[in-house]
C-alpha positions, 0 to 999 in steps of 0.5 A: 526437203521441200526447200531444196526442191525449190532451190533445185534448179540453182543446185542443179546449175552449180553441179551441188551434191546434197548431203543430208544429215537425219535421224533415219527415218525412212518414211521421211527419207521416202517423200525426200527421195521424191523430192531429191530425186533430179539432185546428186545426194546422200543421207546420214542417219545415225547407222550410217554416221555409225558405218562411216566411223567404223570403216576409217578408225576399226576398232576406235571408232565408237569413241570418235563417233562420240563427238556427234550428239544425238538428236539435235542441231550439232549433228551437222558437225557430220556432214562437215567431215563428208566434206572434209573428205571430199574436198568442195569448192565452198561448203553451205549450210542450210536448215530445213525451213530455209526458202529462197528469197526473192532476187537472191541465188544461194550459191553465187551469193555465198560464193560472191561474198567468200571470193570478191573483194568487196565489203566493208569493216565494222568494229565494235566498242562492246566486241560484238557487232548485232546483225540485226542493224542490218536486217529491215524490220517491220518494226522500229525497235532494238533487237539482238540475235540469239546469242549475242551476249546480253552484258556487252549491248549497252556498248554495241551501239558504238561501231567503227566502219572503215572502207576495208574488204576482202575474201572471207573464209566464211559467210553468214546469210541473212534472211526474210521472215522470222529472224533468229531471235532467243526465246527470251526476246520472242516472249518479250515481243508476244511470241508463243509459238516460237515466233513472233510480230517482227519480220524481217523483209531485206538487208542494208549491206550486201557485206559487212566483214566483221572485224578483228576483235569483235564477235557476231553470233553465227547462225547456221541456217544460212551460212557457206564456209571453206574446207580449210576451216572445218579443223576449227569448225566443229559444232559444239556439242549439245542437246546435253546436261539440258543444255541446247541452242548454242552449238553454233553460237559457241563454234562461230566465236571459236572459229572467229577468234582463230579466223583473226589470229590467222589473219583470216576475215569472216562476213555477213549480209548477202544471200537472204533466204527466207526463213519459214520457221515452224510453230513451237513452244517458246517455253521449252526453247527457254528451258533449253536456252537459258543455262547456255545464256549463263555460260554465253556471258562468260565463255566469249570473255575467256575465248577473247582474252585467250593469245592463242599459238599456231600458224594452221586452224589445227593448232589454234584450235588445239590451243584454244581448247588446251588454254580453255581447259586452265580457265574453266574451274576458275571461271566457272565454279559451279560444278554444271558448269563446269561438268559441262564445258569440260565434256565440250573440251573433250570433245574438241580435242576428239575432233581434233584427232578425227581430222588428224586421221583424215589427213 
C-alpha cells in the first residue's frame, strides 16, 4: 500500500474511502495499517468476503461466494460489490504497484474523463483500437497491449477519428513506465523478469472515446467507472484449469459491447500513473497466458457478432451469457475449452443473481 500513501493527500482532499481487497495476511495487513492509517479504509481477505456473503444470502451464500476465485487478480470483483452497496460517485481501480505520475491527479483525471464532454472518436477497421498508439514510448516500434487479438493487427492500423465527445461510463488511464504488454511480446523484446527495454514516458490524447463496434483491452490497474455498470462489470474468473491474465480483458469487451448497445461511451487516455511493475518470470506469465491467448482469438468474434436484447446493463449482460451459451460448443470444440468457458457462464449468471439480491 506504499502507493496509496503517496496518493494520500489527493484521497484525503476527495473524502475517498479505500477498500482493499487481499489474501488475509496479517503481517502484511500490519505495515498497510500504518500506511493507511490518515485514510478511511477496509480490508477484504478471504474470512471476511466469506462473513459478507453469509450475512446477506444465509444459507445460499457458499454457492454465490463461488463467483470470487482465489488468489488472483479477479478477486477485485468483490470490492465492485462493496461498492455496488454503498453507492459512490465514481469507482477507481488500482493495483498495488501503481504510483502517481508526474502533473497528474488520479481522481479529477477519472473524474474529467467520465463527466466532460471532451474527447475524440476513434473507430477501427479490424474493430480493435491499440492504445498504445497513445502511449509515448522510448522506442519507435509497433507494440500492442495484452489482450489485444493477434488476428485483427494487420487491420488496426486503419482508424477513423471524428471530432465527437461525450460522458463516459467508464475510463481507463494510462501510464509511465512499463506498459501493460503480454508476455509474448516482452520476451520478443528481451524481456526476463517480466518487463522489458520499452517505457512509456507520456500520452497523445487527454481522451479517445472508443467507438461504437471497435474494442480495446481494458487494463484495470488504472481505470474509474459508475455504479450503474457493476451489473455487466464482473471479472471474469481466473487463475482456473491453468488459465490467468484475462479477466479484465474479457470483462472489458463485455461491458464494451453492452456499454454501445445501451448507447453508453467507454474512454481512455487521461490520468497517467506510473506503473513500477515487480520483477517476475516471464515464463510463467506465458504458461498462464497462452491458453487464454487461444480463447481471446475467438471469444471477442462471438461477443461481437452477438445483437444482444435489454434496455438495463442486467439484462444485456443476462443476454450476452444466455446468447454466449448457444455458440460455445460449436466454436470452441475442444473440450478445455469448452469446460472452461462454460464455468465462466455459470458464473456470470451468478453474478447476476447476487445483484439481483442487492437490489
Amino acid at each position: 500500500m506504499d502507493n496509496l500513501k503517496a496518493f494520500e493527500s489527493e484521497l484525503l482532499k476527495q473524502e475517498c474511502k479505500v477498500t482493499v481487497i487481499d489474501e488475509g495476511d496479517s503481517t502484511v495487513r500490519n505495515k498497510n495499517r500504518k500506511l493507511l492509517s490518515n485514510l478511511q479504509h477496509g480490508y477484504y481477505g478471504p474470512s471476511e468476503r466469506a462473513e459478507w456473503f453469509k450475512k446477506r444470502f444465509g444459507a445460499s451464500y457458499e454457492k454465490l461466494l463461488s463467483v470470487m476465485p482465489e488468489r488472483c487478480h479477479a478477486e477485485t470483483s468483490f470490492g465492485f460489490l462493496v461498492a455496488y452497496e454503498e453507492n459512490p460517485d465514481v469507482i477507481i481501480e488500482i493495483d498495488d504497484d501503481v504510483f502517481p505520475s508526474a502533473g497528474h491527479t488520479l481522481v479529477n483525471g477519472h473524474a474529467r474523463n467520465l463527466q466532460s464532454n471532451d474527447g475524440k472518436t476513434v473507430n477501427c477497421r479490424g474493430k480493435w483500437y491499440n492504445t498504445m498508439e497513445n502511449l509515448t514510448l522510448t522506442r519507435n516500434v509497433t507494440i500492442y497491449p495484452r489482450g489485444h487479438p493477434y488476428g485483427t493487427r494487420a487491420d488496426d492500423a486503419d482508424s477513423i477519428w471524428k471530432n465527437t465527445g461525450g460522458k463516459c461510463v467508464l475510463n481507463m488511464g494510462l501510464w509511465t513506465g512499463t506498459p501493460d504488454l503480454d508476455a509474448l511480446t516482452i520476451l520478443y523484446n528481451g524481456g526476463m523478469n517480466g518487463k522489458c527495454n520499452i517505457k512509456a514516458t507520456g500520452y497523445q490524447k487527454d481522451k479517445v472515446i472508443v467507438g461504437k463496434g471497435t474494442y480495446f483491452p481494458v487494463c484495470s490497474m488504472n481505470t474509474a467507472f459508475l455504479r450503474e455498470i457493476i451489473p455487466a462489470f464482473y471479472q471474469s474468473y481466473s487463475n482456473f484449469m491453468g488459465i490467468d491474465r484475462f479477466d479484465d480483458i474479457w470483462s472489458g469487451v463485455f461491458i464494451k459491447k453492452i456499454a454501445d448497445h445501451l448507447g453508453r461511451r467507454v474512454s481512455l487516455g487521461n490520468p497517467l500513473a506510473d506503473h513500477r511493475k515487480r520483477p517476475r518470470d516471464t515464463f510463467k506469465d506465458l504458461r498462464k497466458e497462452f491458453e487464454g491467448m487461444v480463447i481471446n482469438e475467438k471469444l471477442w468474434k462471438l461477443v461481437d457478432e452477438i445483437e444482444l436484447e435489454g434496455s438495463t446493463y442486467w439484462d444485456a449482460y443476462d443476454s450476452l451469457t444466455q446468447e454466449l451459451e448457444k455458440r460455445i460448443s460449436q466454436a470452441f470444440p475442444e473440450p478445455l475449452y469448452q469446460k472452461f468457458l462454460k464455468v465462466q457462464l455459470r458464473k456470470m449468471k451468478l453474478w447476476l443473481r447476487i445483484i439481483d439480491k442487492l437490489g
